[in-house]
N, C-alpha and C positions, 0 to 999 in steps of 0.2 A: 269733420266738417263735410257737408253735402252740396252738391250743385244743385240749386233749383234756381228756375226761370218762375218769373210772372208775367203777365199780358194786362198792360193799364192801356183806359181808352176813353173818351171821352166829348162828348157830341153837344153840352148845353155850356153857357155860361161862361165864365174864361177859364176855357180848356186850357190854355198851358198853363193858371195859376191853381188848376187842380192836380194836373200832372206834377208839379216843381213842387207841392207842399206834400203829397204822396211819397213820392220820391226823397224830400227829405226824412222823413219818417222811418223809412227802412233801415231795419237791423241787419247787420253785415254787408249791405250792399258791397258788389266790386263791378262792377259795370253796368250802364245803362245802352240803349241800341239810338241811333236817332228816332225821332220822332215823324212818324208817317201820316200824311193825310190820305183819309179812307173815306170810300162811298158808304154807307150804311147797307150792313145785311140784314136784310129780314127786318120785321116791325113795322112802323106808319109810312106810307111814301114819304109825307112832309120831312121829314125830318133830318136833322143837317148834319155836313158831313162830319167824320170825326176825324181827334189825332189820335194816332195809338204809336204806345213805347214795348218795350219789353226789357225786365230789369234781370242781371243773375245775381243771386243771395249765393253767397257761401255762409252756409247754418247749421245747426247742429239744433234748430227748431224743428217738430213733430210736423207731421201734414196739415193736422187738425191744429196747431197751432200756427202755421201759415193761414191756414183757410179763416181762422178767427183776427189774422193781421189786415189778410183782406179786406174783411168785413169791418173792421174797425177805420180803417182809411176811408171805404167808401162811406160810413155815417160820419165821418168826419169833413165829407165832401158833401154833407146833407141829401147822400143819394136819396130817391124815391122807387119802390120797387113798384109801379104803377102798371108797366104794361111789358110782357114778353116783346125783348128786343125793341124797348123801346127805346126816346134818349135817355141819357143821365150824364150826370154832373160824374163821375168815374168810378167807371166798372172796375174791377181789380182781380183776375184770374191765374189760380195755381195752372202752370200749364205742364210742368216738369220739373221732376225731381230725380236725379242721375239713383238707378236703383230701385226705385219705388214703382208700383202698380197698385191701386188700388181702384175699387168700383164700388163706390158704398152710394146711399140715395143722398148727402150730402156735400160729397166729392167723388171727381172721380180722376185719378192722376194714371197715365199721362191726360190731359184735358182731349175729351173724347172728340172733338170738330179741331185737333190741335191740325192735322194735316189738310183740312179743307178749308181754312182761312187765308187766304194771301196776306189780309191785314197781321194775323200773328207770323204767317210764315216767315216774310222778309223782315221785319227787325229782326226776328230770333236768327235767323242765317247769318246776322252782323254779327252777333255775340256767340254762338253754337254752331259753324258751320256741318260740326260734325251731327247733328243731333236733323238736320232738315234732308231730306231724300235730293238727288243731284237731281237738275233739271226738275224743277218742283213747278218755275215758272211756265214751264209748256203745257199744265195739265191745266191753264185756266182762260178762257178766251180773252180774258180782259182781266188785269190785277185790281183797275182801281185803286192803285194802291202809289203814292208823289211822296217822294222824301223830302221834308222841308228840313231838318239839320239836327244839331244836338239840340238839348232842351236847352242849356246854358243860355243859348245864343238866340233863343224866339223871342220876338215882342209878346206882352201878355194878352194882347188883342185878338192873336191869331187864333 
């Protein structure tokens, strides 16, 4: 069995009932991080805030078949791939797999912006403290980054 993390996030529609049916989806799950509400980076100014989670898999599933879990959640959340960074009903990203390195043009693990995200930094420091650089928070002016609680417990409005 392996440790991987993923990065789920989600800025259109009822975010938390795309994050809760994601999440029950997952094979092997053993933790989830709470759920954070985030500014949007990069993409259309309009666009509204997100929650983002971060889940850890213990698997014995391939990268390439992570990355195909992925994909299968977000068309199950009727993503649309419409606009670089734009919104969507939920994104779903490999961001680490305890061991693995790889750089291919359809992944790239550890996930290559993993350490310039606040929005992934802090849940993953909930569930992997050891996996986030100490003092991670001082390298950013402003996190953007509100913890609203576990998924369990959100109204599905939020």
């Amino acid at each position: 069995m392996t440790r991987a993390f993923l990065a789920l996030g989600s800025n259109l529609g009822d975010r938390v009932g795309y994050l809760r049916a994601a999440v029950a989806r997952l094979p092997d799950l053993v933790a989830t991080s709470p759920v954070y509400e985030t500014e949007p980076v990069g993409g259309p100014d309009e666009q509204g805030p997100y929650l983002n989670m971060v889940v850890q898999l213990d698997t014995e599933h391939s990268t390439y078949e992570l990355l195909l879990l992925c994909r299968s959640l977000e068309a199950a959340a009727g993503r649309e791939r419409l606009m670089h960074w734009g919104p969507r009903t939920l994104d779903v990203d490999v961001i680490w797999i305890d061991g693995v390195e790889i750089d291919e043009p359809e992944l790239t693990v550890p996930h290559p912006r993993l350490f310039e995200r606040p929005f992934v930094l802090a849940p993953l420091a909930d569930l992997a403290p050891d996996l986030v650089p100490a003092g991670w928070e001082s390298r950013f002016e402003h996190l953007g980054v509100w913890v609203l609680g576990d998924l369990d417990g959100l109204a599905t409005t939020t």
